[in-house]
N, C-alpha and C positions, 0 to 999 in steps of 0.2 A: 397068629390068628386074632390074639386081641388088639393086635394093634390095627388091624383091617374093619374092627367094631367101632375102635374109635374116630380112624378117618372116617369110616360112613358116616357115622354121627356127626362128627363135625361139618361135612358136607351137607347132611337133609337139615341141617340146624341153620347154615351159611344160605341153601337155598330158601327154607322158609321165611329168615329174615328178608331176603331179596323179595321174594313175591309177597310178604308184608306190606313193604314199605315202599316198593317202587312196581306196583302192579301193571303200569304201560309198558313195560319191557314183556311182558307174555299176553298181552291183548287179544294177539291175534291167533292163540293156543285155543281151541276149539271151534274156532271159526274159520274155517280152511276147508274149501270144494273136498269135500267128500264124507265130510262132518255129519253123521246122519241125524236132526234134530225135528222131533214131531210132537207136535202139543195137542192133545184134547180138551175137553172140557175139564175133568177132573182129574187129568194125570199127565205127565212129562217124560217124554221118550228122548236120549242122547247119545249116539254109540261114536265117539270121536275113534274113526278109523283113519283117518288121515293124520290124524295130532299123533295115535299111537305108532304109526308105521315110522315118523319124522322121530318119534324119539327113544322107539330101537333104533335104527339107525343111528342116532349119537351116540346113545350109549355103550351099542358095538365097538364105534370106531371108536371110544375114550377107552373103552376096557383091554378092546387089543393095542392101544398104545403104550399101555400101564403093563400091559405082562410079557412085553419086549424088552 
């Protein structure tokens, strides 16, 4: 079990450096048709349903190809 703490770790650490430093490779992560974005005068609405659907989806397929 700890060794599953530590590859997670090292993976949200591998991907925060990635969206650090080269943030045009996910540009287009909440800006995708179905993205629901609404601005008022003094408050900001954003429910990225489309971004979340696309990235269950990876995550599924990565997870069941790791536990084959």
């Amino acid at each position: 079990m700890s060794r599953w703490f530590i590859i997670a770790g090292i993976a949200l650490v591998a991907i925060g450096l990635v969206l650090h430093y080269a943030p045009w490779l996910l540009s287009w992560f909440g800006r995708l048709p179905g993205d629901i974005r609404a601005e008022g005068e003094h408050s900001q609405l954003f429910i990225p349903i489309t971004s979340m659907i696309i990235v269950s989806l990876v995550l599924t397929l990565v997870l069941n190809l790791f536990s084959r």
